[in-house]
Residue frames relative to the residue before (quaternion, step in Angstrom):
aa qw qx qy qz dx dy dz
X 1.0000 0.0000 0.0000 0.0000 0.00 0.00 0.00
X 0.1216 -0.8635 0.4656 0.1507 3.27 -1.08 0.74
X 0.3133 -0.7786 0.5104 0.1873 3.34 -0.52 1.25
X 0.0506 -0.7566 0.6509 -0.0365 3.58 -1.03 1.13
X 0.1380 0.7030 -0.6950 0.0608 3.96 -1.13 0.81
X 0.2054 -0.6500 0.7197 0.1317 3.09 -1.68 0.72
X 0.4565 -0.6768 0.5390 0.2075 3.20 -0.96 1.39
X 0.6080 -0.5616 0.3949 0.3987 3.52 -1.71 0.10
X 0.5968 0.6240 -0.3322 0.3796 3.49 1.55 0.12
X 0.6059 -0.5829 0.2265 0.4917 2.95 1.91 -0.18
X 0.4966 0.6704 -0.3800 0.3995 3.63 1.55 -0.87
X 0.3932 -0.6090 0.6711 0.1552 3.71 -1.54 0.88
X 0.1216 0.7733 -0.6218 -0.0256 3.29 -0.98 0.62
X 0.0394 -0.8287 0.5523 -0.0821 3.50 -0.66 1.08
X 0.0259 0.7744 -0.6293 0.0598 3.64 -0.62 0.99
X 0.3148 0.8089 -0.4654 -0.1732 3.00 -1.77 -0.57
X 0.4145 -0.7358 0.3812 0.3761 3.98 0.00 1.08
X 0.0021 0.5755 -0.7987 -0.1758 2.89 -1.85 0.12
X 0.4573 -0.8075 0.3531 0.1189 3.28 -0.50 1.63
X 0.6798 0.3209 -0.4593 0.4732 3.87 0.98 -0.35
X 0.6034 0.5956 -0.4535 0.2749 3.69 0.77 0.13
X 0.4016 -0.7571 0.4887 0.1633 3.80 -0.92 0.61
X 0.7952 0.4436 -0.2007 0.3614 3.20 1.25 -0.13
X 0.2744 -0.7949 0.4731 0.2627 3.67 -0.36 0.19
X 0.1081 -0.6005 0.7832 0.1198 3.98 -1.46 0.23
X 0.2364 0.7923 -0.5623 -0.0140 2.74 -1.53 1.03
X 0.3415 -0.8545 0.3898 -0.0341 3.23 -0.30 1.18
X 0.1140 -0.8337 0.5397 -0.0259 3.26 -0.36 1.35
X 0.0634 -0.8760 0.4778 0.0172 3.57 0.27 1.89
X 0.1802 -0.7282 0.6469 0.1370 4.16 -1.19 0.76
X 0.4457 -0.6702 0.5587 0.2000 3.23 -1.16 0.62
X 0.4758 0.6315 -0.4316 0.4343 3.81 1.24 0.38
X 0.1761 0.7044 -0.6855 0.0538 3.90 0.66 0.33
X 0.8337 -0.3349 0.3019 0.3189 3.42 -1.95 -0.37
X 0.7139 0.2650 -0.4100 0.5020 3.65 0.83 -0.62
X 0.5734 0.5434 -0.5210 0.3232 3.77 0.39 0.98
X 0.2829 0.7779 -0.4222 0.3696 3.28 2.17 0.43
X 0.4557 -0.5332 0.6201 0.3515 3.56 -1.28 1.23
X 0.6481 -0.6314 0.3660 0.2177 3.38 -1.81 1.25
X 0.7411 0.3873 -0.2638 0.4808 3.54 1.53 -0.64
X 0.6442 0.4119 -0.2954 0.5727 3.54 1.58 0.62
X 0.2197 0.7193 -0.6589 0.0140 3.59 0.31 0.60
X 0.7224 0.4282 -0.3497 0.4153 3.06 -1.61 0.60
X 0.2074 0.8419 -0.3907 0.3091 3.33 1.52 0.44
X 0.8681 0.2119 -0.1084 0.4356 3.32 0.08 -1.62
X 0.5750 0.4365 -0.4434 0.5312 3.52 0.83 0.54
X 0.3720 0.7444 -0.2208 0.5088 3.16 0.96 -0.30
X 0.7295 0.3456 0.0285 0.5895 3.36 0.60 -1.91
X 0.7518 0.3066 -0.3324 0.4799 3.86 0.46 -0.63
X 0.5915 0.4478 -0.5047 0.4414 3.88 0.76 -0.41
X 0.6473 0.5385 -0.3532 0.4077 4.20 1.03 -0.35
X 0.5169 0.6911 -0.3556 0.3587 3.27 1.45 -0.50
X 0.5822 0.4817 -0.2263 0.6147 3.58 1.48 -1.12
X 0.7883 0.4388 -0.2844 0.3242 3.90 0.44 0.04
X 0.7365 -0.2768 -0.0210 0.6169 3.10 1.32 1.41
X 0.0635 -0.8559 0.4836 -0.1715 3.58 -1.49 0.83
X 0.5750 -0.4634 0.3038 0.6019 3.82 -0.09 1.05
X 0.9582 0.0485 -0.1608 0.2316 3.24 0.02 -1.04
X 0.5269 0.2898 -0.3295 0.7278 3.92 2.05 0.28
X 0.3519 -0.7036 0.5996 0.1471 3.58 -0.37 2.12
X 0.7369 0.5318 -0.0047 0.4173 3.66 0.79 -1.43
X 0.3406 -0.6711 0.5776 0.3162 3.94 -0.73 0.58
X 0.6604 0.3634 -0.4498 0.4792 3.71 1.03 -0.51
X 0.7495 0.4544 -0.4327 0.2109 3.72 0.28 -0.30
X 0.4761 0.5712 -0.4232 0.5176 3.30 2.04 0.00
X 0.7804 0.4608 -0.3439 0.2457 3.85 0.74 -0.53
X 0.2996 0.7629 -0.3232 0.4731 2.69 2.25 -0.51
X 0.8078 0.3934 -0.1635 0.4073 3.63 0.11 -1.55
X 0.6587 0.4451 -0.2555 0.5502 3.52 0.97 -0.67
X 0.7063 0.5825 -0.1673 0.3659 3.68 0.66 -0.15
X 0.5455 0.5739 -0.1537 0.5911 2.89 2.06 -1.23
X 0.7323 0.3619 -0.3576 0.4526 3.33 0.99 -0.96
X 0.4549 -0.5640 0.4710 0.5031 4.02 1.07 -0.54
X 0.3545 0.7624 -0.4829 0.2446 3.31 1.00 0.60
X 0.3238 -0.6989 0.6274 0.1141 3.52 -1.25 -0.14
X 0.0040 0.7736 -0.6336 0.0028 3.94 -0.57 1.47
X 0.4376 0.6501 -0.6190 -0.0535 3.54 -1.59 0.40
X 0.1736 -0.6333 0.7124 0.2474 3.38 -1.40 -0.53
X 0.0084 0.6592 -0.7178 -0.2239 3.24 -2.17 -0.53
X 0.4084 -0.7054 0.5163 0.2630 3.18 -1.36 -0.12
X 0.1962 -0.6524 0.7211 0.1265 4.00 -0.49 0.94
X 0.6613 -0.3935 0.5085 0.3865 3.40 -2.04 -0.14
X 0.7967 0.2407 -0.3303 0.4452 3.61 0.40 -0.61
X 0.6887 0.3666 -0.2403 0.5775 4.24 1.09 -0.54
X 0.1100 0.4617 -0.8560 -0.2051 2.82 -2.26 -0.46
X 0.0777 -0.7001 0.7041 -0.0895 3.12 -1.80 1.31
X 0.4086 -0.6585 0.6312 0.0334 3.13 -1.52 1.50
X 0.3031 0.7510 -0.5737 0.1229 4.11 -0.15 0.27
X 0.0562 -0.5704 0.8074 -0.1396 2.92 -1.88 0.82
X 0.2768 -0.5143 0.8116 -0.0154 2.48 -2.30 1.84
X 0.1391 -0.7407 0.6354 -0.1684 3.05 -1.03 1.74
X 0.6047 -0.4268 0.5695 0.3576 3.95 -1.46 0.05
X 0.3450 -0.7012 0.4971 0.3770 3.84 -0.08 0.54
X 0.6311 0.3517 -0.4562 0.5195 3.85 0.61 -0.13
X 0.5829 0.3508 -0.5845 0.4421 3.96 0.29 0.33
X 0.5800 0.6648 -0.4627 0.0871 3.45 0.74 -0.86
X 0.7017 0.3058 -0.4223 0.4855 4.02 0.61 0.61
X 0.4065 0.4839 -0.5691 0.5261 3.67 0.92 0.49
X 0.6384 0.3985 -0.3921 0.5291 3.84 0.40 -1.09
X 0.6997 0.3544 -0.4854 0.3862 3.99 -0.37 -0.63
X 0.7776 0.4157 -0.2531 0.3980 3.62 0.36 -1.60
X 0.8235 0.2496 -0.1402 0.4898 3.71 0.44 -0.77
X 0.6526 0.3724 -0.3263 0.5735 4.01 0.79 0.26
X 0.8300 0.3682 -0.1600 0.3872 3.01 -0.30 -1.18
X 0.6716 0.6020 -0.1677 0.3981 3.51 0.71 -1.34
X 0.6235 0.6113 0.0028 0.4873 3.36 1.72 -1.68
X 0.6018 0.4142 -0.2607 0.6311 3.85 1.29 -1.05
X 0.6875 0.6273 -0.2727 0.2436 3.38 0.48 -1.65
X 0.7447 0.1359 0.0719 0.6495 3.22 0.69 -1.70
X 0.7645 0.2508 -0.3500 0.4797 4.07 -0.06 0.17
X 0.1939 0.8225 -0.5109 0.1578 3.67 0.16 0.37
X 0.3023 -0.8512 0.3932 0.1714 3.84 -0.43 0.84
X 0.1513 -0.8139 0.5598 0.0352 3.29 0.92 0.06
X 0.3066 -0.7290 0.5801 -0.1950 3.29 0.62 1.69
X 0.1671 -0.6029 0.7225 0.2944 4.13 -1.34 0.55
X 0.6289 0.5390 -0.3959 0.3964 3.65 0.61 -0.31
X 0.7514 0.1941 -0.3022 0.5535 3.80 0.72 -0.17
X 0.5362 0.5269 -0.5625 0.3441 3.53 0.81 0.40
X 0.7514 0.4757 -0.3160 0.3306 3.33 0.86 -0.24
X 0.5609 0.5559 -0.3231 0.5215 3.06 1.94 0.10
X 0.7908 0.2539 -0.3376 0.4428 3.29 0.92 -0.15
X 0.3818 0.6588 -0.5528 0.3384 3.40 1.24 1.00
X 0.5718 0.3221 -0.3950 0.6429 3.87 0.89 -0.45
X 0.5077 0.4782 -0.6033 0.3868 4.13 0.09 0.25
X 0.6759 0.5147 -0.3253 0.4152 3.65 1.13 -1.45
X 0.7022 0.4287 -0.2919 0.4878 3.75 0.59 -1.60
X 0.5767 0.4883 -0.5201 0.3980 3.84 0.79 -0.18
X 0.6408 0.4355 -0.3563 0.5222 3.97 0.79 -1.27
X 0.4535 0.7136 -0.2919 0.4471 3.75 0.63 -0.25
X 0.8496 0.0894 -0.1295 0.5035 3.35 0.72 -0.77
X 0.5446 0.4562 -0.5060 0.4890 3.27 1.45 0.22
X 0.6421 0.4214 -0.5194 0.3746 4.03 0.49 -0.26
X 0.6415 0.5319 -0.3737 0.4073 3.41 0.77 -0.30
X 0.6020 0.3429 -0.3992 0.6005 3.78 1.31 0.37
X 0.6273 0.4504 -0.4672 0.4307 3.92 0.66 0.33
X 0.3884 -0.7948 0.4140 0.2148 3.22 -0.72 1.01
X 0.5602 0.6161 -0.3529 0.4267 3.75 0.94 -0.29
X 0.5882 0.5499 -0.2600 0.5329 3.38 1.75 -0.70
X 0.6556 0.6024 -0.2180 0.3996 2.99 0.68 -0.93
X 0.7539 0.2047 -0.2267 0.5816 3.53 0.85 -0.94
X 0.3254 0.5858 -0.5945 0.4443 3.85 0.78 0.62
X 0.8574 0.2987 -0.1500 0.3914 3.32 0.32 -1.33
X 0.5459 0.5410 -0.4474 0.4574 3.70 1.20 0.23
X 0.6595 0.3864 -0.2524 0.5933 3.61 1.05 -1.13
X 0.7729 0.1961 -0.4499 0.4021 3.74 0.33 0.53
X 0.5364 0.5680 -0.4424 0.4404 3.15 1.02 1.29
X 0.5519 0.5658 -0.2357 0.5654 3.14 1.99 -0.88
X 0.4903 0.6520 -0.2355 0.5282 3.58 1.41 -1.15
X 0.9021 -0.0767 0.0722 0.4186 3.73 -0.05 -1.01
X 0.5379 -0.7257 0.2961 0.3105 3.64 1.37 -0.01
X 0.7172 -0.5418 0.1761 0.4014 3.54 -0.57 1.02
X 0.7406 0.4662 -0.1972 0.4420 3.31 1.38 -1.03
X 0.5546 0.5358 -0.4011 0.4945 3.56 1.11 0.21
X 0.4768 -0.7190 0.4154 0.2884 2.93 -0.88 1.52
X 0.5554 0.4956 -0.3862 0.5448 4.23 1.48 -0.11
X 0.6222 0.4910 -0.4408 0.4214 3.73 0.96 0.00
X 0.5944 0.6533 -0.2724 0.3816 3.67 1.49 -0.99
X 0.4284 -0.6611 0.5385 0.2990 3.86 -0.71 0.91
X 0.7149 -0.5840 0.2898 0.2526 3.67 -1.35 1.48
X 0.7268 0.4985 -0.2208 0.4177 3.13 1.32 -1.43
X 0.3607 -0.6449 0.5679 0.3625 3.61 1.25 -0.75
X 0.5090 -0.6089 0.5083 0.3344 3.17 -1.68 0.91
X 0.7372 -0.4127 0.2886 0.4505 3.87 -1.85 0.71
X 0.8247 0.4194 -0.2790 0.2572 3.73 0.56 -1.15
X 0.2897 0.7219 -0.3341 0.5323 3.15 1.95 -0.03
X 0.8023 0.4539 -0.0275 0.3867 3.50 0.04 -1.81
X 0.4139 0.6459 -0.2470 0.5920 3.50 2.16 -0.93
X 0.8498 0.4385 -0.0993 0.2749 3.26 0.24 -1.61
X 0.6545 0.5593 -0.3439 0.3748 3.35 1.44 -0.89
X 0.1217 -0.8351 0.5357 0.0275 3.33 -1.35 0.64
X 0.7420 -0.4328 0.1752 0.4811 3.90 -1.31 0.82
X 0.6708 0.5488 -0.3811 0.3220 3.83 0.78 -0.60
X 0.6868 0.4946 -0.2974 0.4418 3.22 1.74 -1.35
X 0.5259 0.7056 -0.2767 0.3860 2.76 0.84 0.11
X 0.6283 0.4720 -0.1089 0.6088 3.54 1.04 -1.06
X 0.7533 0.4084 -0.1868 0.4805 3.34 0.63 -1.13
X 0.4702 0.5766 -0.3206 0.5863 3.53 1.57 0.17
X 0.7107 0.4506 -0.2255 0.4909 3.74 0.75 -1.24
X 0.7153 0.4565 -0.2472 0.4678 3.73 1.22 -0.60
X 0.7152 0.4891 -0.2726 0.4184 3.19 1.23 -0.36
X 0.7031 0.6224 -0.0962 0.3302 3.12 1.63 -0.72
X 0.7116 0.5718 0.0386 0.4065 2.68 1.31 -1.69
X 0.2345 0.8929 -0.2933 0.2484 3.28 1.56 0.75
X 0.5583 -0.5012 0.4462 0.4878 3.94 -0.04 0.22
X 0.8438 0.4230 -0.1339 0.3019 2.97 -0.17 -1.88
X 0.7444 0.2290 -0.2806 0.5609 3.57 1.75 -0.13
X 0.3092 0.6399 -0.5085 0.4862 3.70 1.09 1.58
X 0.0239 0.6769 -0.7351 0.0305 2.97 -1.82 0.16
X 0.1232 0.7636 -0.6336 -0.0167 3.53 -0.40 1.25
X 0.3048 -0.8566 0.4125 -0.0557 3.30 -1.27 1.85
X 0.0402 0.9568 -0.2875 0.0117 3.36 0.27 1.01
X 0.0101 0.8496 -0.5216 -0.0776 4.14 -0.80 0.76
């Protein structure tokens, strides 16, 4: 059975056990995917979730967030589709509210968006950049949602955004993404 509530803040919350299992996933889902990217920043919200892993109110440091997630045998990612970005982790079910309240919760909504690691993890982006653009399965994702809705639809526009886009972005757009986004009412935190 799955148990779903929306709080009075607006957040979705959906769980449910399967009892011979020891572990938990949880998934912290935003309603800010890529085709909700301002028109002179595509490639924004991916953009914004690969910075999320690059320090945080409370892991200043990608090694001191992997450090902690690792120690426990834990497991951290996310990605970004045109219509999501999602934070999830497979966790021991007894870590599984250290991982919501102090991991997950912490990248999601306190991110630092550092000008020093934005510029390091812009040649991380323009590097993933040119490897999807040598997989072919990518490739025709992003041709048939261009053929599908046209270059100028923000669902026709490839997740990553084009290089000068991705050139351009900077530690504020950033932030000002995380404040605009990161709203209850456009969350969902999913739990087994």
């Amino acid at each position: 059975m799955i148990n779903k509530t929306t709080l009075r803040c607006g957040l979705t919350v959906a769980s449910t056990r399967v009892n011979h299992l020891k572990t938990a996933t949880i998934g912290v889902w935003l309603d800010c995917g890529s085709s909700r990217d301002p028109e002179k920043l595509p490639g924004l919200a991916h953009f914004a979730e690969h910075m999320c892993f690059r320090g945080s109110a409370a892991w200043p440091t990608s090694t001191s967030l992997e450090e902690a997630v690792e120690a426990r045998g834990a497991q951290l990612h996310a990605f970004t589709s045109r219509d999501h970005v999602c934070f999830y982790a497979r966790c021991l079910g007894k870590d599984s509210g250290w991982m919501l309240g102090n991991v997950l919760a912490d990248v999601t909504m306190r991110p630092l968006m550092a000008k020093q690691t934005v510029e390091a993890e812009r040649d991380t982006v323009l590097r993933e950049m040119e490897e999807v653009s040598s997989i072919p399965y990518e490739v025709v994702m992003d041709n048939l949602h261009e053929a599908a809705y046209g270059e100028r639809s923000p669902m026709g526009r490839t997740i990553l955004g084009p290089k000068q886009a991705i050139m351009s972005i900077q530690s504020e757009d950033l932030l000002k993404h995380i404040k605009d986004t990161r709203l209850p009412k456009r969350m969902a935190i999913v739990a087994v």
